[in-house]
PLY file of the C-alpha trace (Angstrom):
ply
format ascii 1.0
element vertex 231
property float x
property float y
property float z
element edge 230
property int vertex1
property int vertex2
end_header
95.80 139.67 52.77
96.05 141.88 55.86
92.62 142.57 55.45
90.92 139.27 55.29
92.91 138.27 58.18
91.32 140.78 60.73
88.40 139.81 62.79
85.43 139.26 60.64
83.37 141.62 64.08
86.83 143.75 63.33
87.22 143.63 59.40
87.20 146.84 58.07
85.01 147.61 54.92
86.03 148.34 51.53
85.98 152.00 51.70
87.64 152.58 55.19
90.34 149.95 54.11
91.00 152.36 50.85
91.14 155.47 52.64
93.65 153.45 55.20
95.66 152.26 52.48
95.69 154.78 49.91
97.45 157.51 52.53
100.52 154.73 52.49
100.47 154.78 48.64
100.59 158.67 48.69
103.41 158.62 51.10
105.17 155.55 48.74
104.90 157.83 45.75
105.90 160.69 47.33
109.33 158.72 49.00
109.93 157.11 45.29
110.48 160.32 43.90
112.46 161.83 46.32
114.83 159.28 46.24
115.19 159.22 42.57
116.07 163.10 42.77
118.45 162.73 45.48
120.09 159.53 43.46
120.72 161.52 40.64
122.44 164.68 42.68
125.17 162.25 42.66
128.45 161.29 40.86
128.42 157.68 42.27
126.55 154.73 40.82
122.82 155.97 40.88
121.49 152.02 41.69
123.10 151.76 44.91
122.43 155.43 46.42
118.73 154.63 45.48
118.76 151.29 47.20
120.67 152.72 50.18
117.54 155.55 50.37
115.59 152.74 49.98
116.74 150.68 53.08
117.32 153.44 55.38
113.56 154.13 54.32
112.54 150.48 55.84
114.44 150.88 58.74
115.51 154.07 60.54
112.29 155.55 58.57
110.09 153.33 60.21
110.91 154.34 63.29
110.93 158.14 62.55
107.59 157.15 60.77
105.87 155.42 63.79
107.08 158.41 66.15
105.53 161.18 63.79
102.20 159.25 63.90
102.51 158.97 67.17
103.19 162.61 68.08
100.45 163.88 65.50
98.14 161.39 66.85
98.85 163.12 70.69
98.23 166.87 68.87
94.79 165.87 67.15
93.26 164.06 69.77
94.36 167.06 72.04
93.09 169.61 69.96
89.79 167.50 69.26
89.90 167.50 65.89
88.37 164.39 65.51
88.64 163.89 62.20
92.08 164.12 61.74
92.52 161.09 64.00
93.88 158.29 62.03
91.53 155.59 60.88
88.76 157.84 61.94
86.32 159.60 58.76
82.91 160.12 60.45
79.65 157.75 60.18
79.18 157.50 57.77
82.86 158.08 56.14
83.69 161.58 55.07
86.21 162.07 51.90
87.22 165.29 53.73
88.70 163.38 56.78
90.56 161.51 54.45
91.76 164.17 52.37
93.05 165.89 55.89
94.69 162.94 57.24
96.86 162.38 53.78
97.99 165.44 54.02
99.27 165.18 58.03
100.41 161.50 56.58
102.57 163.43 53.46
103.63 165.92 56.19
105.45 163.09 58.54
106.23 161.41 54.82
108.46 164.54 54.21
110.02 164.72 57.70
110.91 161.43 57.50
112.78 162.18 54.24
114.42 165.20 55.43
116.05 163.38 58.60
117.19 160.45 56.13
118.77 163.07 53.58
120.86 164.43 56.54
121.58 160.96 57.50
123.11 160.44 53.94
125.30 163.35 54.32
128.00 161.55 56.76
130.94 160.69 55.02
131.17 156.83 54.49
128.52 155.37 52.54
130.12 155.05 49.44
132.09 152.31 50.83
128.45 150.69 51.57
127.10 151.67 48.08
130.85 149.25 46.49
129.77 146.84 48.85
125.70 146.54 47.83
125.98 146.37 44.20
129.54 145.70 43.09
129.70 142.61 42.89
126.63 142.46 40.33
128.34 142.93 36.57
125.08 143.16 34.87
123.51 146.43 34.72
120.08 145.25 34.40
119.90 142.69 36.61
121.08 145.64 38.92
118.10 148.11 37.74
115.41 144.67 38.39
117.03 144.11 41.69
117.14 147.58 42.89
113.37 149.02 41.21
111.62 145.82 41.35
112.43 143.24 43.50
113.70 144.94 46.94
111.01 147.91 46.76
108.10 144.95 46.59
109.00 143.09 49.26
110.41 145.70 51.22
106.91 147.71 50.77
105.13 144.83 51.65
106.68 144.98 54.64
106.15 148.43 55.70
102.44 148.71 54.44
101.64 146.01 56.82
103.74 147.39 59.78
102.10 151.16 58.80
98.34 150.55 58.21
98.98 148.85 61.65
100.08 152.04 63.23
97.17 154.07 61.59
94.24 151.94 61.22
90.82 152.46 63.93
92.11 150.42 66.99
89.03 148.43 68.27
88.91 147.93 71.82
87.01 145.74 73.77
83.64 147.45 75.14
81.40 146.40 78.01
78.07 145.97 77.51
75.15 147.44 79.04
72.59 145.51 80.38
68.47 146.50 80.25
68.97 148.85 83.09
72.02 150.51 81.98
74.61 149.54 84.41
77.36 147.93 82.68
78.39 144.37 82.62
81.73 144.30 83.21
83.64 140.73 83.48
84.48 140.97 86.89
80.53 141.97 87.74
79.33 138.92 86.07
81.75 136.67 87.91
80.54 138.59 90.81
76.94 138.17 90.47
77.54 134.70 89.49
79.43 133.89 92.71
76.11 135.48 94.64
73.70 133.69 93.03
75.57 130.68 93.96
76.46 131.13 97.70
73.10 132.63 97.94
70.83 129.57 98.37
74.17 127.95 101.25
73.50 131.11 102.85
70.07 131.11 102.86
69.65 127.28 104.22
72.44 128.28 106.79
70.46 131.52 107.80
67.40 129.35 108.25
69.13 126.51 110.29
70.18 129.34 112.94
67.10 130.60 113.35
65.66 127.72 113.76
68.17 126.48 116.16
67.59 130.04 118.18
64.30 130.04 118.48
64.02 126.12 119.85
66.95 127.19 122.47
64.42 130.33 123.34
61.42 128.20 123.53
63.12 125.23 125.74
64.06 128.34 128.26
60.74 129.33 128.71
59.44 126.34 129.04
62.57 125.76 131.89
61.30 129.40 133.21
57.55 127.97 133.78
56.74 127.12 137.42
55.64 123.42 137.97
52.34 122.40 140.30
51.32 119.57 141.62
47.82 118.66 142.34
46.97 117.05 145.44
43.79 115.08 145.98
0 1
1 2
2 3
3 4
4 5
5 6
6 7
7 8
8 9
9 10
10 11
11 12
12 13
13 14
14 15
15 16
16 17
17 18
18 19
19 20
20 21
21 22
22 23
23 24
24 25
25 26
26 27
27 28
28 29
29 30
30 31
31 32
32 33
33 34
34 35
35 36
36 37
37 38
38 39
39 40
40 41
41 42
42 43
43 44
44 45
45 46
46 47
47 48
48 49
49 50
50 51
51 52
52 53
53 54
54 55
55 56
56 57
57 58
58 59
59 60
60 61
61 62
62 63
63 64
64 65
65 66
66 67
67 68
68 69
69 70
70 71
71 72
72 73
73 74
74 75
75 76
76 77
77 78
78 79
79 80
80 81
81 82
82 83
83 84
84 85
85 86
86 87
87 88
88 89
89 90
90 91
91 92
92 93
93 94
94 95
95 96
96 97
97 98
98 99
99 100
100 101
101 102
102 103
103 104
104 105
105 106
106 107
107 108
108 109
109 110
110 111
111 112
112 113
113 114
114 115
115 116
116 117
117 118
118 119
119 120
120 121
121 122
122 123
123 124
124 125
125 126
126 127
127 128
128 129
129 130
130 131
131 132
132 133
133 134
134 135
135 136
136 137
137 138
138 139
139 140
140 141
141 142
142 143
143 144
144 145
145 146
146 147
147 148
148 149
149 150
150 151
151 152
152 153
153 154
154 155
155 156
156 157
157 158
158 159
159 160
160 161
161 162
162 163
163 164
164 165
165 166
166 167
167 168
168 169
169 170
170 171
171 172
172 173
173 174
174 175
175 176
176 177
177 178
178 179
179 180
180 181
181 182
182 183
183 184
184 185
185 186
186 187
187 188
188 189
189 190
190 191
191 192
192 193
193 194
194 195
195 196
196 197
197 198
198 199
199 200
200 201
201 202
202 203
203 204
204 205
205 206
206 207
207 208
208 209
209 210
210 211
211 212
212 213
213 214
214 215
215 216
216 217
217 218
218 219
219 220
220 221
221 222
222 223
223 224
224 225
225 226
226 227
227 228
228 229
229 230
Protein backbone atom coordinates (compact mmCIF):
# COMPACT_ATOMS: atom_id res chain seq x y z
CA UNK A 1 0.00 0.00 0.00
CA UNK A 2 2.88 2.32 0.90
CA UNK A 3 4.22 1.64 -2.30
CA UNK A 4 1.50 2.39 -4.72
CA UNK A 5 0.93 5.50 -2.90
CA UNK A 6 4.36 7.17 -3.75
CA UNK A 7 4.75 9.35 -6.72
CA UNK A 8 4.31 7.38 -9.83
CA UNK A 9 7.97 9.93 -11.13
CA UNK A 10 8.93 8.68 -7.31
CA UNK A 11 7.60 4.97 -7.13
CA UNK A 12 10.20 2.77 -6.46
CA UNK A 13 10.53 -0.53 -8.54
CA UNK A 14 9.99 -3.95 -7.53
CA UNK A 15 13.44 -4.85 -6.73
CA UNK A 16 14.60 -1.63 -4.82
CA UNK A 17 11.22 -1.84 -2.86
CA UNK A 18 12.36 -5.63 -1.80
CA UNK A 19 15.73 -4.81 -0.86
CA UNK A 20 14.01 -1.72 1.22
CA UNK A 21 11.64 -3.92 2.78
CA UNK A 22 13.24 -7.11 3.28
CA UNK A 23 16.12 -5.34 5.73
CA UNK A 24 12.81 -4.50 8.07
CA UNK A 25 11.75 -8.19 7.87
CA UNK A 26 15.35 -9.27 8.89
CA UNK A 27 15.34 -6.88 11.72
CA UNK A 28 11.39 -8.20 12.62
CA UNK A 29 12.72 -11.73 12.76
CA UNK A 30 15.60 -11.01 14.46
CA UNK A 31 13.44 -8.76 17.41
CA UNK A 32 10.74 -11.83 17.46
CA UNK A 33 13.20 -14.07 18.67
CA UNK A 34 14.83 -12.14 21.06
CA UNK A 35 11.88 -11.41 22.76
CA UNK A 36 10.69 -14.90 22.94
CA UNK A 37 14.14 -15.81 24.70
CA UNK A 38 14.01 -13.05 27.05
CA UNK A 39 10.08 -14.01 27.82
CA UNK A 40 10.97 -17.27 28.77
CA UNK A 41 14.09 -16.18 31.25
CA UNK A 42 11.19 -15.43 33.35
CA UNK A 43 9.00 -16.79 36.24
CA UNK A 44 6.06 -14.39 35.43
CA UNK A 45 3.35 -14.98 32.87
CA UNK A 46 5.40 -15.37 29.53
CA UNK A 47 2.27 -13.50 27.36
CA UNK A 48 2.57 -10.29 29.00
CA UNK A 49 6.58 -9.93 29.27
CA UNK A 50 6.43 -10.69 25.44
CA UNK A 51 3.81 -8.08 24.77
CA UNK A 52 5.55 -5.59 27.09
CA UNK A 53 8.96 -6.32 24.71
CA UNK A 54 6.70 -5.93 22.14
CA UNK A 55 5.41 -2.33 22.92
CA UNK A 56 8.49 -0.91 24.23
CA UNK A 57 9.71 -2.23 20.69
CA UNK A 58 7.00 0.26 18.91
CA UNK A 59 7.76 2.96 20.97
CA UNK A 60 10.99 3.79 22.84
CA UNK A 61 12.55 1.39 19.97
CA UNK A 62 11.48 3.55 17.38
CA UNK A 63 13.10 6.23 18.54
CA UNK A 64 16.41 4.42 19.41
CA UNK A 65 15.77 2.91 15.86
CA UNK A 66 15.43 6.25 13.92
CA UNK A 67 18.60 7.68 15.90
CA UNK A 68 20.87 4.58 14.93
CA UNK A 69 19.88 5.16 11.25
CA UNK A 70 20.49 8.38 11.62
CA UNK A 71 23.97 8.21 13.17
CA UNK A 72 25.05 5.30 10.69
CA UNK A 73 23.67 7.25 7.92
CA UNK A 74 26.22 10.45 9.18
CA UNK A 75 29.32 7.61 9.38
CA UNK A 76 28.70 6.15 5.72
CA UNK A 77 28.13 9.15 3.93
CA UNK A 78 31.31 10.48 5.79
CA UNK A 79 33.38 7.72 5.06
CA UNK A 80 31.99 7.57 1.33
CA UNK A 81 31.00 4.36 1.30
CA UNK A 82 28.36 4.84 -0.94
CA UNK A 83 26.88 1.83 -0.93
CA UNK A 84 26.16 1.42 2.45
CA UNK A 85 23.89 4.46 2.27
CA UNK A 86 20.41 3.42 2.86
CA UNK A 87 18.12 3.05 -0.10
CA UNK A 88 21.16 3.34 -2.22
CA UNK A 89 22.46 -0.29 -4.33
CA UNK A 90 24.22 1.09 -7.45
CA UNK A 91 22.71 1.43 -11.18
CA UNK A 92 21.90 -0.81 -11.80
CA UNK A 93 21.10 -2.44 -8.16
CA UNK A 94 23.85 -4.46 -6.58
CA UNK A 95 22.81 -7.57 -4.15
CA UNK A 96 26.09 -6.72 -2.35
CA UNK A 97 24.84 -3.21 -1.23
CA UNK A 98 22.00 -4.85 0.05
CA UNK A 99 23.59 -7.57 1.75
CA UNK A 100 25.89 -4.67 3.55
CA UNK A 101 23.16 -2.48 4.52
CA UNK A 102 21.14 -5.57 6.35
CA UNK A 103 23.78 -6.20 8.16
CA UNK A 104 24.40 -2.25 9.52
CA UNK A 105 20.29 -2.55 9.71
CA UNK A 106 20.69 -6.03 12.12
CA UNK A 107 23.53 -4.11 13.86
CA UNK A 108 21.15 -0.99 15.06
CA UNK A 109 18.34 -4.05 15.27
CA UNK A 110 20.55 -5.48 18.14
CA UNK A 111 21.35 -2.15 19.85
CA UNK A 112 18.03 -1.36 19.94
CA UNK A 113 17.35 -4.66 21.79
CA UNK A 114 20.11 -4.34 24.14
CA UNK A 115 18.95 -0.74 25.44
CA UNK A 116 15.25 -2.22 25.75
CA UNK A 117 16.58 -5.39 27.79
CA UNK A 118 18.21 -2.89 30.26
CA UNK A 119 15.09 -0.95 30.21
CA UNK A 120 13.22 -4.17 31.41
CA UNK A 121 15.53 -4.58 34.23
CA UNK A 122 13.92 -1.66 36.54
CA UNK A 123 11.93 -2.99 39.12
CA UNK A 124 8.14 -2.38 38.43
CA UNK A 125 6.85 -3.89 35.43
CA UNK A 126 5.28 -6.73 36.78
CA UNK A 127 2.67 -4.55 38.11
CA UNK A 128 2.24 -3.47 34.24
CA UNK A 129 2.46 -7.13 33.01
CA UNK A 130 -1.12 -7.85 36.01
CA UNK A 131 -2.43 -4.93 34.51
CA UNK A 132 -2.05 -5.93 30.44
CA UNK A 133 -3.31 -9.34 30.52
CA UNK A 134 -5.08 -10.12 33.78
CA UNK A 135 -8.05 -9.41 33.21
CA UNK A 136 -8.21 -11.89 30.07
CA UNK A 137 -9.24 -15.58 31.68
CA UNK A 138 -8.76 -17.36 28.49
CA UNK A 139 -5.39 -18.49 27.72
CA UNK A 140 -5.78 -18.55 24.10
CA UNK A 141 -7.48 -15.70 23.43
CA UNK A 142 -4.36 -14.31 25.36
CA UNK A 143 -1.70 -16.24 22.98
CA UNK A 144 -4.08 -14.69 19.60
CA UNK A 145 -4.03 -11.33 21.18
CA UNK A 146 -0.49 -11.18 22.15
CA UNK A 147 1.24 -13.30 18.74
CA UNK A 148 -1.27 -12.29 16.31
CA UNK A 149 -3.24 -9.46 16.59
CA UNK A 150 -0.97 -6.63 18.37
CA UNK A 151 2.37 -7.73 16.44
CA UNK A 152 0.25 -7.12 12.92
CA UNK A 153 -0.92 -4.00 13.48
CA UNK A 154 1.73 -2.84 15.53
CA UNK A 155 4.29 -3.94 12.58
CA UNK A 156 2.29 -2.32 10.22
CA UNK A 157 2.92 0.54 11.89
CA UNK A 158 6.56 0.55 12.22
CA UNK A 159 7.32 -0.84 8.62
CA UNK A 160 5.68 2.19 7.33
CA UNK A 161 7.32 4.68 9.82
CA UNK A 162 10.93 2.61 9.05
CA UNK A 163 11.07 2.13 5.23
CA UNK A 164 10.33 5.92 5.61
CA UNK A 165 13.49 6.54 7.49
CA UNK A 166 15.59 4.31 5.06
CA UNK A 167 14.19 4.50 1.70
CA UNK A 168 16.25 6.85 -1.39
CA UNK A 169 14.94 10.40 -0.48
CA UNK A 170 14.17 12.12 -3.88
CA UNK A 171 14.76 15.66 -3.95
CA UNK A 172 13.73 18.10 -6.22
CA UNK A 173 16.51 18.84 -9.04
CA UNK A 174 16.87 21.83 -11.34
CA UNK A 175 17.11 21.38 -14.69
CA UNK A 176 19.61 22.34 -17.13
CA UNK A 177 18.80 24.11 -20.00
CA UNK A 178 20.64 23.60 -23.78
CA UNK A 179 23.53 25.65 -22.63
CA UNK A 180 24.04 24.19 -19.33
CA UNK A 181 23.22 26.87 -16.93
CA UNK A 182 20.58 25.75 -14.70
CA UNK A 183 17.02 26.74 -14.53
CA UNK A 184 16.34 27.42 -11.28
CA UNK A 185 12.66 28.76 -10.24
CA UNK A 186 13.66 31.98 -9.22
CA UNK A 187 15.76 32.39 -12.78
CA UNK A 188 12.72 31.65 -14.74
CA UNK A 189 10.60 34.12 -12.83
CA UNK A 190 13.49 36.30 -13.43
CA UNK A 191 13.85 36.01 -17.04
CA UNK A 192 10.21 36.09 -17.31
CA UNK A 193 9.94 39.45 -15.52
CA UNK A 194 12.74 40.76 -18.30
CA UNK A 195 11.18 39.67 -21.12
CA UNK A 196 8.23 41.48 -19.96
CA UNK A 197 9.50 44.95 -18.83
CA UNK A 198 11.75 44.65 -21.73
CA UNK A 199 9.57 45.89 -24.63
CA UNK A 200 8.10 49.20 -21.64
CA UNK A 201 11.66 49.81 -21.48
CA UNK A 202 12.47 49.73 -24.82
CA UNK A 203 9.39 52.12 -26.06
CA UNK A 204 10.41 54.37 -23.01
CA UNK A 205 14.17 54.35 -24.13
CA UNK A 206 13.00 55.33 -27.59
CA UNK A 207 10.55 58.14 -26.48
CA UNK A 208 13.69 59.89 -24.69
CA UNK A 209 15.70 59.83 -27.38
CA UNK A 210 13.48 61.02 -29.42
CA UNK A 211 12.43 63.74 -27.17
CA UNK A 212 16.45 64.63 -26.82
CA UNK A 213 17.31 64.83 -30.00
CA UNK A 214 14.12 67.27 -31.12
CA UNK A 215 15.19 69.54 -27.92
CA UNK A 216 18.95 69.40 -29.61
CA UNK A 217 17.73 70.12 -33.01
CA UNK A 218 15.20 73.14 -31.95
CA UNK A 219 18.60 74.67 -30.20
CA UNK A 220 20.42 74.73 -33.18
CA UNK A 221 18.04 75.88 -35.12
CA UNK A 222 17.59 78.85 -32.10
CA UNK A 223 21.65 79.03 -32.42
CA UNK A 224 21.36 79.89 -36.38
CA UNK A 225 21.80 83.59 -37.20
CA UNK A 226 18.79 85.16 -39.11
CA UNK A 227 19.28 87.61 -42.45
CA UNK A 228 17.27 89.65 -44.04
CA UNK A 229 17.45 90.51 -47.63
CA UNK A 230 17.04 93.92 -48.69
CA UNK A 231 16.11 94.92 -52.21
Amino acid sequence: VKRFKEPKGERRPWRIWFYDTSKQAIGSVFIHFANVFLSDLTEEDPCSLYLINFILDATLGMLLIWLGVKVVSWIVQHKKYTYLVFGEYGDPPQAAAWIGQCVLYLLIMVFEKTVISLVLLIPGWTKLQQILLGYIPNPQLELILVMLVVPFIVNAIMFWVVDSLIMKKYKQKDTLDINGSIDTPHARRTEESRVLLSPDMDFDQSESDQDVSGLQGLNQKMKQPSYQVVI
